[in-house]
DOGUSE-404275 format. One line per field, with one value per residue (C-alpha): residue number from 0; residue in three letters; x, z, y. Coordinates in Angstrom, 3 decimals, always signed. Each point is the difference from the previous one (the first is absolute). Example, Ala and Ser with C-alpha at 12.3 -4.5 7.8 and 13.67 -1.06 7.14 Angstrom:
2
k: (0, 1)
r: (ALA, SER)
x: (+12.300, +1.370)
z: (+7.800, -0.660)
y: (-4.500, +3.440)
//
This chain:
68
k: (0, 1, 2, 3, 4, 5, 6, 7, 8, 9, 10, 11, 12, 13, 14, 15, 16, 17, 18, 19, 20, 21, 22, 23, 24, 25, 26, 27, 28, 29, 30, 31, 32, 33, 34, 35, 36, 37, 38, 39, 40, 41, 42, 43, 44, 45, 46, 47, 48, 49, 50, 51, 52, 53, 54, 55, 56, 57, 58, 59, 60, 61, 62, 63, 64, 65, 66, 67)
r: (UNK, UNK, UNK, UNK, UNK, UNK, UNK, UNK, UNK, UNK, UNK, UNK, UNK, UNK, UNK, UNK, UNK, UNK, UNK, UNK, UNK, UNK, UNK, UNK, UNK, UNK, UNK, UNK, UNK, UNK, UNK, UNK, UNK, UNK, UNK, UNK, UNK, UNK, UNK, UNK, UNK, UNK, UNK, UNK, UNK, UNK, UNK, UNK, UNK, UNK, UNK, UNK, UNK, UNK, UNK, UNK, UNK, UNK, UNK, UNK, UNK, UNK, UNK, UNK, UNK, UNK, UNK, UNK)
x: (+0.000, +1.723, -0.896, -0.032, +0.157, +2.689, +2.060, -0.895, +1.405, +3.432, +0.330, -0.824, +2.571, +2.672, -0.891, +0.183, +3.929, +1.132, -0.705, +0.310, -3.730, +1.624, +0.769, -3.714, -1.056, +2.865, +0.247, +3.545, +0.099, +1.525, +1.404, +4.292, +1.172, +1.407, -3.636, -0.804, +1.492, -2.274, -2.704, +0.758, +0.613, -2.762, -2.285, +0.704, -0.426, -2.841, -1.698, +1.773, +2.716, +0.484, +1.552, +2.947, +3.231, +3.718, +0.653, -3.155, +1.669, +3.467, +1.035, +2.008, -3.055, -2.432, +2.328, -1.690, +3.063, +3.029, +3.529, +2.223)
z: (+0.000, -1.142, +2.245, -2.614, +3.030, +1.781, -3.817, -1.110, +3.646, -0.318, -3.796, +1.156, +2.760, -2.371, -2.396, +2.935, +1.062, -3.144, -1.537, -3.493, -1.879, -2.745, +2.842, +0.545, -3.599, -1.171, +3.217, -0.328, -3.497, +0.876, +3.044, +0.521, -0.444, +4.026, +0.972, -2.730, +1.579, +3.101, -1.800, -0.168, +3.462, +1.323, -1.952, +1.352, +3.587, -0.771, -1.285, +0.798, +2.609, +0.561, -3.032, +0.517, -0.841, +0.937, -3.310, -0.021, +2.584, -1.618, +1.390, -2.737, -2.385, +1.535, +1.355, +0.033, +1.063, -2.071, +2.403, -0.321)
y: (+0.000, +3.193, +3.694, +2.440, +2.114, -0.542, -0.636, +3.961, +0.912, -1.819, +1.199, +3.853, -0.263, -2.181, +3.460, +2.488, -0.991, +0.133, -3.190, -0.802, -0.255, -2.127, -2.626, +0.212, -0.370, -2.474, -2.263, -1.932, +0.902, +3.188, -0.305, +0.328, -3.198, +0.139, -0.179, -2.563, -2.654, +0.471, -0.997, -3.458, -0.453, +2.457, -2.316, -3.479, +1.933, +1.468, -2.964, -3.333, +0.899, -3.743, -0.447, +2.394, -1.169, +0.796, +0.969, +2.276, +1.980, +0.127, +3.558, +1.053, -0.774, +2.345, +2.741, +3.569, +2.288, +0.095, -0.520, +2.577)
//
């Protein structure tokens, strides 16, 4: 069951700080490619966190922050 609600309130905020509306419109699509590879993971937690492997959380593989 979606809440249209409660989706229009966390786009306006997302909009509000700054966020990009292409992100919005696009999804993944559009995204940088650092936050790309969160979607995999954020996925299989979201829906089937039982099937989370140690290569799903390969830290290299889904870092946000570049090292310097």
């Amino acid at each position: 069951m979606r809440c249209d609600y409660l989706i229009r309130v966390t786009e306006d905020a997302f909009l509000f700080y700054g966020g990009d509306e292409n992100w919005l419109m696009y999804g993944l699509s559009y995204v940088p490619s650092k936050i790309k590879k969160l979607g995999k993971i954020n996925n299989i937690l979201a829906h089937q966190p039982w099937k989370i492997q140690g290569n799903d959380l390969n830290v290299s593989s889904i870092m946000i922050f570049d090292r310097k």
